[in-house]
The first five atom37 places (N, CA, C, CB, O) and aatype in JSON, in Angstrom:
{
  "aatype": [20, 20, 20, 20, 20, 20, 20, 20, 20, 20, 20, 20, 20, 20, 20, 20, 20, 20, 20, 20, 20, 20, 20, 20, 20, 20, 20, 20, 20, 20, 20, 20, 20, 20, 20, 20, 20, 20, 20, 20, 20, 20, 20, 20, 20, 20, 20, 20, 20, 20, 20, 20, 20, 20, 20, 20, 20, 20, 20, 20, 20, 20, 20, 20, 20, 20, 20, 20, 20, 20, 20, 20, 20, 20, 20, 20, 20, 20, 20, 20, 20, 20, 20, 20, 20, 20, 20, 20, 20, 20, 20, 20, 20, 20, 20, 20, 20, 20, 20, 20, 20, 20, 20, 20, 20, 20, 20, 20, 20, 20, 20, 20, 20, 20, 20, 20, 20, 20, 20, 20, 20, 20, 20, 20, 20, 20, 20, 20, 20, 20, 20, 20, 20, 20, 20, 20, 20],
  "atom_mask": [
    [1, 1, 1, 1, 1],
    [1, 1, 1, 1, 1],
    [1, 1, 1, 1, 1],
    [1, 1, 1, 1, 1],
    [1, 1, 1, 1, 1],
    [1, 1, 1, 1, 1],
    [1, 1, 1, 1, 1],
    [1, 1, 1, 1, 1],
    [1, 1, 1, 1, 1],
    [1, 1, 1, 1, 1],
    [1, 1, 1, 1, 1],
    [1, 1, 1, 1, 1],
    [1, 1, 1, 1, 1],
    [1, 1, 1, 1, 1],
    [1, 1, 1, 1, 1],
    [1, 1, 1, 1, 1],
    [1, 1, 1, 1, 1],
    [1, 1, 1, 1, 1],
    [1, 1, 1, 1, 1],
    [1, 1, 1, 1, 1],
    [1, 1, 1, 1, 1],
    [1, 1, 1, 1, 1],
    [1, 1, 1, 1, 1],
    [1, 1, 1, 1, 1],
    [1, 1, 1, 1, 1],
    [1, 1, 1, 1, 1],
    [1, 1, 1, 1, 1],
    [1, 1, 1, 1, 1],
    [1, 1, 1, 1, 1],
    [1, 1, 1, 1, 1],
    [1, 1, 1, 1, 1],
    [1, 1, 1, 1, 1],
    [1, 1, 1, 1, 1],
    [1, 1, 1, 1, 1],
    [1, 1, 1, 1, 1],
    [1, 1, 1, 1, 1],
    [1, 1, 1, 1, 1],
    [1, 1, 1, 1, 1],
    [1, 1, 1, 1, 1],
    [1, 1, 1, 1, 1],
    [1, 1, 1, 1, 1],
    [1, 1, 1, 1, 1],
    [1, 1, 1, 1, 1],
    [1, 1, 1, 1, 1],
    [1, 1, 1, 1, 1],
    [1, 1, 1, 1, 1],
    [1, 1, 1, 1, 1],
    [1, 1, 1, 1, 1],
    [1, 1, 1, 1, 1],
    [1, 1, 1, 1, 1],
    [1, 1, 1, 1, 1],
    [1, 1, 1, 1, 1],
    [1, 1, 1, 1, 1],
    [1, 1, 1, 1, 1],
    [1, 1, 1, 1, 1],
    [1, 1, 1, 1, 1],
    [1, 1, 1, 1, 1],
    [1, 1, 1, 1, 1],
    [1, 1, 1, 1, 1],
    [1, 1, 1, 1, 1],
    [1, 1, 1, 1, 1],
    [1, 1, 1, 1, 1],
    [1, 1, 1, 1, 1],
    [1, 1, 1, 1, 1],
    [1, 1, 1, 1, 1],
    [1, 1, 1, 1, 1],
    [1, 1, 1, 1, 1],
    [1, 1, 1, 1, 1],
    [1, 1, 1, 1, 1],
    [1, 1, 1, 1, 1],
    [1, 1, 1, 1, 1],
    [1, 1, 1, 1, 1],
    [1, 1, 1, 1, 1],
    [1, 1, 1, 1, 1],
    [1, 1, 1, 1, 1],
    [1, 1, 1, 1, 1],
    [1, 1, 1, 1, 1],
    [1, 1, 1, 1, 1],
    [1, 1, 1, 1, 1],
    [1, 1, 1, 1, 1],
    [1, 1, 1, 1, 1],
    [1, 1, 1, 1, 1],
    [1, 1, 1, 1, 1],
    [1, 1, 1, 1, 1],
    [1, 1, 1, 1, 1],
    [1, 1, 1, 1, 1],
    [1, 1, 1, 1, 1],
    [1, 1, 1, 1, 1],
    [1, 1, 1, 1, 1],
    [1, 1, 1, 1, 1],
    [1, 1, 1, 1, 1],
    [1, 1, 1, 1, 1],
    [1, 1, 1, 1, 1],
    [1, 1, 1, 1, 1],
    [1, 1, 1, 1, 1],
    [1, 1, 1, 1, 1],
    [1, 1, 1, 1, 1],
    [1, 1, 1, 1, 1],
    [1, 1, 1, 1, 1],
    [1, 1, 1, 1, 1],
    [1, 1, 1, 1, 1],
    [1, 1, 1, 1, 1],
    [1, 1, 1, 1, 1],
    [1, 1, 1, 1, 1],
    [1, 1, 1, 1, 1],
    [1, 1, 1, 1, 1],
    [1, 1, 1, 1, 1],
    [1, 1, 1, 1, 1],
    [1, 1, 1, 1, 1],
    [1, 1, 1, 1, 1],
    [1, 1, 1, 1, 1],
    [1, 1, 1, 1, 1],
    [1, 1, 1, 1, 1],
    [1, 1, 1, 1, 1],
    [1, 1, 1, 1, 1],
    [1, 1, 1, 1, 1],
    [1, 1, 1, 1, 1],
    [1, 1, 1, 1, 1],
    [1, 1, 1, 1, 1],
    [1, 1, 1, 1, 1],
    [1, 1, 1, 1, 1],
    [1, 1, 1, 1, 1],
    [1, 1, 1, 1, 1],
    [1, 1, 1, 1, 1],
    [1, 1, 1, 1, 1],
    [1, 1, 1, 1, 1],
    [1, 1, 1, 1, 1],
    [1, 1, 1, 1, 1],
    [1, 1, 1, 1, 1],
    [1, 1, 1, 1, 1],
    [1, 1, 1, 1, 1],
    [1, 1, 1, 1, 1],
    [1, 1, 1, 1, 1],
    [1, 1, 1, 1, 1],
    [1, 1, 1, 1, 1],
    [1, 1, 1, 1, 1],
    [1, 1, 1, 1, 1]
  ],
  "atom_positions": [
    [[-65.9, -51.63, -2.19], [-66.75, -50.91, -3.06], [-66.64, -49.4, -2.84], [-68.16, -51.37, -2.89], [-66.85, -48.62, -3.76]],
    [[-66.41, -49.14, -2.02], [-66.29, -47.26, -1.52], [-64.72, -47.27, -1.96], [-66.59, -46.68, 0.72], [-64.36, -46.58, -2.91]],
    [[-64.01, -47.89, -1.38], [-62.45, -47.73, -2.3], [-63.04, -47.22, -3.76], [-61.39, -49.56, -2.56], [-62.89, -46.08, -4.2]],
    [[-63.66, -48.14, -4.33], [-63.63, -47.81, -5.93], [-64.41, -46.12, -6.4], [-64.68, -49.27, -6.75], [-63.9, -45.33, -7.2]],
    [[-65.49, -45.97, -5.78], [-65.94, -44.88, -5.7], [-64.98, -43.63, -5.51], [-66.78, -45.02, -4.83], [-65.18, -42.53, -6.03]],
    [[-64.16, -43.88, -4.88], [-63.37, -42.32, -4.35], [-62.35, -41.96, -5.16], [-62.62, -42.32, -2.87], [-61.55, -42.88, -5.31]],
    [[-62.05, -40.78, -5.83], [-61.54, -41.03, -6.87], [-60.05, -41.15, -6.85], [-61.98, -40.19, -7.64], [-59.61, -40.51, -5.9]],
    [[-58.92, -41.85, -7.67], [-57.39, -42.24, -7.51], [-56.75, -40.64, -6.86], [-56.56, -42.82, -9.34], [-56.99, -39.56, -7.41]],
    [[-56.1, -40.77, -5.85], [-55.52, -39.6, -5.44], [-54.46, -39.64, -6.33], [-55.18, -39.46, -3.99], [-53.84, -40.61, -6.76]],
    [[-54.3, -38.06, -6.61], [-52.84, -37.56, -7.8], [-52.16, -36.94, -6.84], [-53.08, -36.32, -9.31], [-52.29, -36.29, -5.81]],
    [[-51.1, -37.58, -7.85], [-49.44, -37.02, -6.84], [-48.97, -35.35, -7.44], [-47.57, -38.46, -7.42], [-48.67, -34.83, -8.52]],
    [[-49.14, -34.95, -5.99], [-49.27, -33.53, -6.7], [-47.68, -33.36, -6.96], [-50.06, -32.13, -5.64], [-46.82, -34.03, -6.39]],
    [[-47.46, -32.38, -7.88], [-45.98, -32.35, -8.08], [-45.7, -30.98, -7.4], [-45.46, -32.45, -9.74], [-46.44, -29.99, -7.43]],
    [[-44.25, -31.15, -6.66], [-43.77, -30.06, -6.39], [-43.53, -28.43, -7.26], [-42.81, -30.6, -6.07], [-43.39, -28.57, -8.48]],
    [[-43.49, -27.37, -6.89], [-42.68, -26.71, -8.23], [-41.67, -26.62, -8.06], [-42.9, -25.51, -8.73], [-41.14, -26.5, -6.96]],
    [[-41.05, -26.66, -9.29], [-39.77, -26.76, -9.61], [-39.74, -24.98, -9.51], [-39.37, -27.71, -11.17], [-40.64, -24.2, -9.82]],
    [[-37.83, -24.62, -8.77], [-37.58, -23.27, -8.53], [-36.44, -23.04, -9.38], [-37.35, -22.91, -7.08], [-35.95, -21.92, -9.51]],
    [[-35.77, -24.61, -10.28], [-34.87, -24.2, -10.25], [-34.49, -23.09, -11.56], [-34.23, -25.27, -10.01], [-33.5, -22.36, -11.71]],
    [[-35.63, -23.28, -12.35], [-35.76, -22.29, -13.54], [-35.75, -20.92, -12.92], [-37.14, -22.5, -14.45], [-35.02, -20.14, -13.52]],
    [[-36.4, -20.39, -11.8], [-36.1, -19.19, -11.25], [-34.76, -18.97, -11.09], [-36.7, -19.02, -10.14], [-34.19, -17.98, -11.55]],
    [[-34.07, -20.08, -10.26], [-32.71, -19.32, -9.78], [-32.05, -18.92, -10.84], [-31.71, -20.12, -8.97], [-31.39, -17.88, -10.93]],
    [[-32.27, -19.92, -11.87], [-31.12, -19.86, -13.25], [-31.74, -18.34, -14.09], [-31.31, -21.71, -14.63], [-30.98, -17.66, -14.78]],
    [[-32.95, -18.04, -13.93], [-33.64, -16.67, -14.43], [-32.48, -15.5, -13.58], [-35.68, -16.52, -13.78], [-31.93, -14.59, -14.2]],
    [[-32.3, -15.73, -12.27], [-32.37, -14.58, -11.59], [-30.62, -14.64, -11.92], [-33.15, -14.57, -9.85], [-30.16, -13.59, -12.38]],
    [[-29.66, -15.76, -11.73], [-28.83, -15.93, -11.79], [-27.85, -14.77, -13.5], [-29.11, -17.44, -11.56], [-27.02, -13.86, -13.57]],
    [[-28.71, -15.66, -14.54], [-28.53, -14.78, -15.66], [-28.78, -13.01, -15.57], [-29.51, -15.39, -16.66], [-27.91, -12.29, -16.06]],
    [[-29.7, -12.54, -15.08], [-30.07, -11.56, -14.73], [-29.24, -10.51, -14.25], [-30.79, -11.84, -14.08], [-29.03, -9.4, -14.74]],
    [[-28.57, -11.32, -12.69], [-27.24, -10.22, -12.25], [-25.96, -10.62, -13.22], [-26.66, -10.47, -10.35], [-24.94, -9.93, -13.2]],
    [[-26.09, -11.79, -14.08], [-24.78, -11.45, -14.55], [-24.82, -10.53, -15.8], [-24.01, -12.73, -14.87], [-23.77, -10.02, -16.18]],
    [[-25.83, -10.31, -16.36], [-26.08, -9.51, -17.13], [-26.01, -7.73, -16.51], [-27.33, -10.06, -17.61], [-25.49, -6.91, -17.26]],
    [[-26.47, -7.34, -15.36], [-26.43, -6.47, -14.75], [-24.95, -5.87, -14.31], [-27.23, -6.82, -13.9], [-24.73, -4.67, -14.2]],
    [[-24.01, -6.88, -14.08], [-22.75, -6.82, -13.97], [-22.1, -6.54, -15.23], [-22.32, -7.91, -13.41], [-21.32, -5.6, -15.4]],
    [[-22.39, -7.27, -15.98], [-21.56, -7.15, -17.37], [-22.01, -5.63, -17.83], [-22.05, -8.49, -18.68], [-21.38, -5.29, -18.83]],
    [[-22.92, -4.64, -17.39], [-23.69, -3.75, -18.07], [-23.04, -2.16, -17.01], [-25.66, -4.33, -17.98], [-22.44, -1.09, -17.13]],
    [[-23.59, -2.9, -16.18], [-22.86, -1.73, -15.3], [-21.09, -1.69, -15.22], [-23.45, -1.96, -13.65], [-20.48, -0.65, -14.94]],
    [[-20.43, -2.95, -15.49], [-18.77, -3.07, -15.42], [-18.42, -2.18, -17.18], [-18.1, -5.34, -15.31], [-17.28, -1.98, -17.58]],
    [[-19.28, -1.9, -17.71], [-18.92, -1.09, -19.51], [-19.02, 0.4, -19.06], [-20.44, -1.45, -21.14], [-18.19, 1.24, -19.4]],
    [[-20.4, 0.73, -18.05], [-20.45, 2.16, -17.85], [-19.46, 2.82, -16.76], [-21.84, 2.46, -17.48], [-19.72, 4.01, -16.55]],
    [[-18.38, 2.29, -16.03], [-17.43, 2.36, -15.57], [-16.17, 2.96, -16.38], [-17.37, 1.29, -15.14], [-15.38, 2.33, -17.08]],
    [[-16.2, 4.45, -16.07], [-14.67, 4.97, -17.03], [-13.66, 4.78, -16.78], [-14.32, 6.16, -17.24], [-13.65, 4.35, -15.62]],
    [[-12.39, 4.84, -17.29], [-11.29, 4.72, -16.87], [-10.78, 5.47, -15.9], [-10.69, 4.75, -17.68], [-10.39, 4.99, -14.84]],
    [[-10.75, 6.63, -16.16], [-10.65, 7.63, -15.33], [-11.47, 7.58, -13.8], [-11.05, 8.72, -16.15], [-11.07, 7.94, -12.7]],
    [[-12.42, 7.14, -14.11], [-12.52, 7.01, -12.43], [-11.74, 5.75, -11.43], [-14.16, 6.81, -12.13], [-11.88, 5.59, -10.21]],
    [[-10.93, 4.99, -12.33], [-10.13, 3.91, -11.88], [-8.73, 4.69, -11.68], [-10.1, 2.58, -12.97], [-7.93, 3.99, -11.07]],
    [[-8.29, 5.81, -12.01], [-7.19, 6.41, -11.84], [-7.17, 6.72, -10.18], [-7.11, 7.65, -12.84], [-8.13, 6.74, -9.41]],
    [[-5.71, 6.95, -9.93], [-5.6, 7.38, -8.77], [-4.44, 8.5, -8.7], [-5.43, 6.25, -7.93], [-3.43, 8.45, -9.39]],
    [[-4.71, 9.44, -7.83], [-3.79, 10.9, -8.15], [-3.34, 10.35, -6.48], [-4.84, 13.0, -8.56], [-4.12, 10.08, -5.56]],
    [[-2.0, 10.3, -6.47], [-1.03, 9.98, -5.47], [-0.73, 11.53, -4.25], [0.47, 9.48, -6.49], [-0.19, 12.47, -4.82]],
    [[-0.93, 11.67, -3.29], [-0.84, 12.93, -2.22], [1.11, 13.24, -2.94], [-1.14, 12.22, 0.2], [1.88, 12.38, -3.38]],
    [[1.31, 14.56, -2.8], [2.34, 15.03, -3.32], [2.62, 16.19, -2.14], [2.11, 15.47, -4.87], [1.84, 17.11, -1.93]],
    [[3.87, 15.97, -1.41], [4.18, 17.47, -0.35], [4.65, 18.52, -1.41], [5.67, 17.28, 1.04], [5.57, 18.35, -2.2]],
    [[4.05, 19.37, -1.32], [4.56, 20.75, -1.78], [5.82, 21.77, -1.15], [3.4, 21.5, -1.69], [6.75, 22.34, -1.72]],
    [[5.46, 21.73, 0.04], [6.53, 22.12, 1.01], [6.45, 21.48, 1.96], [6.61, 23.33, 1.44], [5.41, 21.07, 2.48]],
    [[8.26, 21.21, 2.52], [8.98, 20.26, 3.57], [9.48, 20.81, 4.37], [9.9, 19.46, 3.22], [10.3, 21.52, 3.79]],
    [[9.55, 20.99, 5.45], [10.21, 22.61, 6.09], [11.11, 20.69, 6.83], [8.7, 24.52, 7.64], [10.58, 19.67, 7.29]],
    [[12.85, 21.17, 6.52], [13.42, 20.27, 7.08], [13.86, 20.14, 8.38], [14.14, 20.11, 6.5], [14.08, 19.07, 8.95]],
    [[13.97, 21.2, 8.83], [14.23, 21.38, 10.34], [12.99, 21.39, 11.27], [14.96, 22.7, 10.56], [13.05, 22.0, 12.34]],
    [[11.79, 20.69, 10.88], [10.74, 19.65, 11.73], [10.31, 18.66, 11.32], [9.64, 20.05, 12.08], [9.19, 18.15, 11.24]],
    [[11.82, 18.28, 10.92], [11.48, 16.3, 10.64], [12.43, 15.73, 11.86], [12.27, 15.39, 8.61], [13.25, 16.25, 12.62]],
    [[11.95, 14.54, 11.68], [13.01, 14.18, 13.29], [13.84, 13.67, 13.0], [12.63, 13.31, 14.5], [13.73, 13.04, 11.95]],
    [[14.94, 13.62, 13.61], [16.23, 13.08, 13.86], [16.47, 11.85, 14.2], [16.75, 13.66, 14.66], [15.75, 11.39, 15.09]],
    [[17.3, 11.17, 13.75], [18.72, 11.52, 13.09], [18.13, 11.38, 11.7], [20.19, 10.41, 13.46], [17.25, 10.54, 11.54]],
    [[18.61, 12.26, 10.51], [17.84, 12.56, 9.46], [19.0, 12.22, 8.11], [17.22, 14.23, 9.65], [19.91, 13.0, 7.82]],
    [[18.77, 10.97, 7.45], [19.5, 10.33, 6.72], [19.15, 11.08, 5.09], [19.16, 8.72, 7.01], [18.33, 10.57, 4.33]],
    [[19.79, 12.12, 4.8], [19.48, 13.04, 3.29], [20.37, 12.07, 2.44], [20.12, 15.03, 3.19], [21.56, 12.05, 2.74]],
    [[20.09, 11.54, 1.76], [20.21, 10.94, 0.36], [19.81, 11.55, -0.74], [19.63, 9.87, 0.26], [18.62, 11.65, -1.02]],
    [[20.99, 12.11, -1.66], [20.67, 12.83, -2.65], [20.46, 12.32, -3.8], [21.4, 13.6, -2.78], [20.82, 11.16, -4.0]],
    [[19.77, 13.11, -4.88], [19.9, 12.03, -6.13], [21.13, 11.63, -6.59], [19.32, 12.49, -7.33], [21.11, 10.58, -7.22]],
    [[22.44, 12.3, -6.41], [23.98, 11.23, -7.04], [23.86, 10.62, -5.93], [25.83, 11.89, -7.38], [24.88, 9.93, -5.95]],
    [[23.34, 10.38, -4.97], [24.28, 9.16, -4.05], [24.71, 9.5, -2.71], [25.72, 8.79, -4.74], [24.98, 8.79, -1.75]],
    [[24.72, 10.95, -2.89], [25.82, 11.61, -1.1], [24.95, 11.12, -0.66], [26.24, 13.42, -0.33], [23.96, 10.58, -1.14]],
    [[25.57, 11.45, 1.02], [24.84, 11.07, 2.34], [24.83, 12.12, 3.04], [25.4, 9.99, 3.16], [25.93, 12.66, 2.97]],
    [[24.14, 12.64, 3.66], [24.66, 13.57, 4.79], [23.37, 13.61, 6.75], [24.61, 15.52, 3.66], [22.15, 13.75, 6.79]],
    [[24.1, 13.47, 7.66], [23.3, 13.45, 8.29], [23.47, 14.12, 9.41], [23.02, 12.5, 8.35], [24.53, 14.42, 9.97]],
    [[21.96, 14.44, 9.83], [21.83, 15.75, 10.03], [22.0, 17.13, 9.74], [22.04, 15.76, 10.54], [21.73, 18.1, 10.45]],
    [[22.64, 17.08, 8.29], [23.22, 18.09, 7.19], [24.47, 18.11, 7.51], [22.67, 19.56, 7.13], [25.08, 19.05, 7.01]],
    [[25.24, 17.22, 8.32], [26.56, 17.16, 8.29], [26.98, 16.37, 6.94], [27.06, 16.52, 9.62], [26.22, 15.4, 7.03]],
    [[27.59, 16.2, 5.93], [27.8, 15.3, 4.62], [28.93, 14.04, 5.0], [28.46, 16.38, 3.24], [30.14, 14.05, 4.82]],
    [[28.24, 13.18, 5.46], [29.26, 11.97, 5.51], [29.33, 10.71, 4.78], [29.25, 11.52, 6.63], [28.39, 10.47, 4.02]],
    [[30.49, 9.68, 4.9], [30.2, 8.71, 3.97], [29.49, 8.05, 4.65], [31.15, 8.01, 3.37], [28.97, 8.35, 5.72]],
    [[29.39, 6.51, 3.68], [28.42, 5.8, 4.52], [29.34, 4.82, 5.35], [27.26, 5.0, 3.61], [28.59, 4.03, 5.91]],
    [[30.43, 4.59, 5.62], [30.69, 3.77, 6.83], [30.65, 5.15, 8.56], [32.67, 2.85, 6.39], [30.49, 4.81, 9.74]],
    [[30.89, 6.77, 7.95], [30.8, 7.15, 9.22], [29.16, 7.38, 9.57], [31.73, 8.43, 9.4], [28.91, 7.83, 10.69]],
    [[28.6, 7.22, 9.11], [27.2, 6.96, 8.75], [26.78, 6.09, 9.9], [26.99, 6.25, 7.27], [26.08, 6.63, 10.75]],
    [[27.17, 4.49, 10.09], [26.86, 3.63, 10.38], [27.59, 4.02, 11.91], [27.11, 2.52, 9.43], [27.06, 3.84, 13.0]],
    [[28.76, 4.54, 11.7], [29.18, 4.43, 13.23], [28.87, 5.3, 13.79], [30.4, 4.32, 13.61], [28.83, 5.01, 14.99]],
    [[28.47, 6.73, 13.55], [27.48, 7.58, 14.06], [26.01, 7.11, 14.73], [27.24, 8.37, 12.98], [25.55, 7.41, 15.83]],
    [[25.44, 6.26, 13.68], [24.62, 5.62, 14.36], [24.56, 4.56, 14.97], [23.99, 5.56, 13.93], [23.45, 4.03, 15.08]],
    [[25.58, 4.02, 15.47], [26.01, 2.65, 16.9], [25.77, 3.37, 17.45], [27.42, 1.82, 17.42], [24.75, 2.79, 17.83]],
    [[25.71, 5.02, 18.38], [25.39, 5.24, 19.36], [24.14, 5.05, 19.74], [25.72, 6.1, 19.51], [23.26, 4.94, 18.88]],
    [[23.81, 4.97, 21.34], [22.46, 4.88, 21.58], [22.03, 6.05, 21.06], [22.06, 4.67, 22.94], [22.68, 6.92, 20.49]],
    [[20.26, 5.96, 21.43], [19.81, 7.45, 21.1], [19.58, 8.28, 22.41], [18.37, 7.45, 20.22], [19.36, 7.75, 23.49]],
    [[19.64, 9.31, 22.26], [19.2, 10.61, 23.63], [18.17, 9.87, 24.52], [18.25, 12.34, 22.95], [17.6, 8.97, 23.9]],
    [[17.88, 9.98, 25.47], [16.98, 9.5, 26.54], [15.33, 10.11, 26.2], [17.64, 10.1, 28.09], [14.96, 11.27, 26.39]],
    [[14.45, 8.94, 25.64], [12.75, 9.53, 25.66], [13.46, 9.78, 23.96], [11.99, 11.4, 27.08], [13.12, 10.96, 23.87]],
    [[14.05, 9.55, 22.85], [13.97, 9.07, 21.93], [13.8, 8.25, 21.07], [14.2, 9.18, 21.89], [14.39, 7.38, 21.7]],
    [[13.38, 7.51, 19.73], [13.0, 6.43, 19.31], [14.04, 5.96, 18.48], [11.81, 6.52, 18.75], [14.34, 6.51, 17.42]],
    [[14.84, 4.55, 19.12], [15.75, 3.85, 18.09], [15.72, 4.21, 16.73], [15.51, 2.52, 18.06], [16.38, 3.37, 16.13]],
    [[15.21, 5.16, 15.84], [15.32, 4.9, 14.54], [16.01, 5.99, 13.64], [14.04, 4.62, 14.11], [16.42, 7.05, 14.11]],
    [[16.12, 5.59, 12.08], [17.0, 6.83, 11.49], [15.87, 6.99, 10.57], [18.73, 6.59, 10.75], [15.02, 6.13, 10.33]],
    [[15.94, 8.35, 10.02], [14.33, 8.54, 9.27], [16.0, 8.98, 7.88], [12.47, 10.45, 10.18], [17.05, 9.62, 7.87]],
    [[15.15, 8.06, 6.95], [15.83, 8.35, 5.56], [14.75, 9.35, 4.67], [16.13, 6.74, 4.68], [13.53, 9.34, 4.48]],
    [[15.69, 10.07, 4.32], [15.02, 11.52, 3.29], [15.44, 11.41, 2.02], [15.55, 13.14, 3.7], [16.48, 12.04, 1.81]],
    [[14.91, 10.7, 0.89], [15.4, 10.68, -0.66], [14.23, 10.56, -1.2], [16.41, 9.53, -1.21], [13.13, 10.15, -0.84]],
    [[14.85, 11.13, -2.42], [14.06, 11.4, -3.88], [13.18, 10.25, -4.57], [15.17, 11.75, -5.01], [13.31, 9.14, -5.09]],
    [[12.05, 11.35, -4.2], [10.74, 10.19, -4.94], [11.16, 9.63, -6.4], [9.03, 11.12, -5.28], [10.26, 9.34, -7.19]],
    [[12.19, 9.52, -6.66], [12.27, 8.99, -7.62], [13.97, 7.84, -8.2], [11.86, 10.25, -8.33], [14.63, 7.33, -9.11]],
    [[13.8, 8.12, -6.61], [15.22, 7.55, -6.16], [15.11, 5.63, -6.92], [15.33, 7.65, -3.86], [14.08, 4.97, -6.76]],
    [[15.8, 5.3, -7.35], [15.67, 3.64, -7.79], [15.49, 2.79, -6.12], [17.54, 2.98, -8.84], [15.84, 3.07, -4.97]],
    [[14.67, 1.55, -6.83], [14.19, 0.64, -5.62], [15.76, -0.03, -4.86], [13.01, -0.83, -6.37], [16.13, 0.06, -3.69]],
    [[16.28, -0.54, -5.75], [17.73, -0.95, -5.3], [18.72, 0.28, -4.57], [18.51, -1.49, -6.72], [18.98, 0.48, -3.39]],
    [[19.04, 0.84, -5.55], [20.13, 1.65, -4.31], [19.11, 2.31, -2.95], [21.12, 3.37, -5.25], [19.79, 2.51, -1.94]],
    [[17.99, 2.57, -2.84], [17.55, 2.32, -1.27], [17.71, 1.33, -0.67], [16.41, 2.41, -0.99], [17.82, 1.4, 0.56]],
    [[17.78, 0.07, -1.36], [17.52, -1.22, -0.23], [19.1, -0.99, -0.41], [16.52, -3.08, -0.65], [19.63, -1.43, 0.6]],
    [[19.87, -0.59, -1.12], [21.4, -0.74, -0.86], [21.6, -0.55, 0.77], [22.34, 0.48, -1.78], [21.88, -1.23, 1.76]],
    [[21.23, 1.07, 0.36], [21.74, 1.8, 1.5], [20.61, 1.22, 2.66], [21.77, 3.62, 1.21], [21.17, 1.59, 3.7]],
    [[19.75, 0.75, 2.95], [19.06, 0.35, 4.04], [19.73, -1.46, 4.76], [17.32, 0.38, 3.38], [19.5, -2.05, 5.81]],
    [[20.37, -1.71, 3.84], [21.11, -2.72, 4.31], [22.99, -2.61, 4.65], [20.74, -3.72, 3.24], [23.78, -3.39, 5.19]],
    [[23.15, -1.16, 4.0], [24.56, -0.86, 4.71], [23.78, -0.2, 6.48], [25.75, 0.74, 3.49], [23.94, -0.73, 7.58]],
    [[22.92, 1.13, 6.14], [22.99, 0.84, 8.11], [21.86, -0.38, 8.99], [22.39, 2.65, 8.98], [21.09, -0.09, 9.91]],
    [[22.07, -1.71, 8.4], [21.72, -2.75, 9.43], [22.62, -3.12, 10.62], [21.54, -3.93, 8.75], [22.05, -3.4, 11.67]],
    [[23.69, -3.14, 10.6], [24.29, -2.8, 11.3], [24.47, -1.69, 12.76], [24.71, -2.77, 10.55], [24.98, -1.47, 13.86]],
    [[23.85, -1.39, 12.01], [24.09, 0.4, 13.31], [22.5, -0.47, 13.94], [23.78, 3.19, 12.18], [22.32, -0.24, 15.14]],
    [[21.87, -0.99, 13.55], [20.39, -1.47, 14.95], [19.43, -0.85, 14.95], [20.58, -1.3, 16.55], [18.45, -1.05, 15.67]],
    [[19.59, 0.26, 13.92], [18.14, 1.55, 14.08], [16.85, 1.15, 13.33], [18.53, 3.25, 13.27], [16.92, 0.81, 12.14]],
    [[15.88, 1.17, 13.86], [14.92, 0.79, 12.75], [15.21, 1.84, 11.77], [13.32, 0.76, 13.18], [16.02, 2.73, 12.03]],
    [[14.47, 1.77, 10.43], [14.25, 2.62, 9.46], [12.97, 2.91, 8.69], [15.05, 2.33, 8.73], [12.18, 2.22, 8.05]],
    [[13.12, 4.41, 9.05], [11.58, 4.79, 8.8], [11.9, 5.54, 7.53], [10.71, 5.8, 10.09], [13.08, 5.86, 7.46]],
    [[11.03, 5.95, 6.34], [11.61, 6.99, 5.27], [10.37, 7.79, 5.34], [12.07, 6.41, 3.6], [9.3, 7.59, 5.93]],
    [[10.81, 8.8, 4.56], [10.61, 10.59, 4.0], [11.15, 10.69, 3.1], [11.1, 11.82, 4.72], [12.37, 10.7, 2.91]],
    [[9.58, 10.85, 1.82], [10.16, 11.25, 0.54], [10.07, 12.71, 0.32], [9.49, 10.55, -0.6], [9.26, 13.5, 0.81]],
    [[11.07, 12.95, -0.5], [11.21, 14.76, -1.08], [9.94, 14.94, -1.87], [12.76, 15.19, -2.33], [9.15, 14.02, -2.09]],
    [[9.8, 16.32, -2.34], [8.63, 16.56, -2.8], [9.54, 16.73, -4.59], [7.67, 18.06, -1.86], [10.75, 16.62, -4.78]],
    [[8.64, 16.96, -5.5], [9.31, 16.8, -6.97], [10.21, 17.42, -7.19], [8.67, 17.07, -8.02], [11.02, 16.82, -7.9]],
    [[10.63, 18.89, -6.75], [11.01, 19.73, -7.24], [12.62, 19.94, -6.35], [9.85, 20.76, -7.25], [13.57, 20.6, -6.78]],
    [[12.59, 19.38, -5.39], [13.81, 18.75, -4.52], [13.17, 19.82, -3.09], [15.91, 19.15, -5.32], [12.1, 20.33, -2.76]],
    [[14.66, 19.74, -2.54], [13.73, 20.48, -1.13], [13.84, 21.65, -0.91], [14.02, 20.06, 0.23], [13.23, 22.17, 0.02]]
  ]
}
């Protein structure tokens, strides 16, 4: 009889969040889509560092000048490229670094560098490069 008296307990319902997330969710993508329009082009540009002046006699040695036709010359001596390679079989000076620093034109093609970086594989030097500035050196 007191059972019946007390009244049916209700099942309380949880709240549901998931309408929030999907609120908040829409929200930043809208915020994204809004702020990605006020984004100019121009501030997506990028202006590349350019040497103006190269003073060549404080770059280091052994100094591989590649001109735009093609010569070679190193150390400003002008050689081909097989005396090139056998110039550089020698070791290097003592407290120097195995490598040949190549000097060509920023505008030199991708291939004839890897040409010439795979004629001196041979000689063992690593290879480091140095580009010219626009106007040559």
């Amino acid at each position: 009889m007191l059972a019946s008296r007390l009244a049916a307990q209700r099942h309380r319902r949880r709240p549901d969040f998931g309408l929030a997330q999907v609120n908040i969710v829409l929200l930043l993508v809208l915020f994204f889509l809004v702020v990605g329009t006020i984004v100019e082009t121009d501030e997506l540009a990028v202006d590349l560092a350019e040497t103006t002046e190269l003073p060549l006699e404080r770059l280091p040695r052994p100094l591989l000048l590649i001109d735009g036709e093609g010569n070679w010359s190193l150390d400003g001596a002008p050689l081909g490229e097989a005396a090139v390679v056998e110039a550089l079989r020698a070791p290097p000076p003592e407290g120097q670094p195995n490598a040949v620093y190549i000097l060509a034109p920023r505008d030199m093609a991708a291939d004839r560098l890897l040409r010439a970086m795979q004629v001196l594989l041979p000689a063992g030097r690593t290879v480091k490069l140095v580009t010219l500035k626009a106007g040559g050196p």
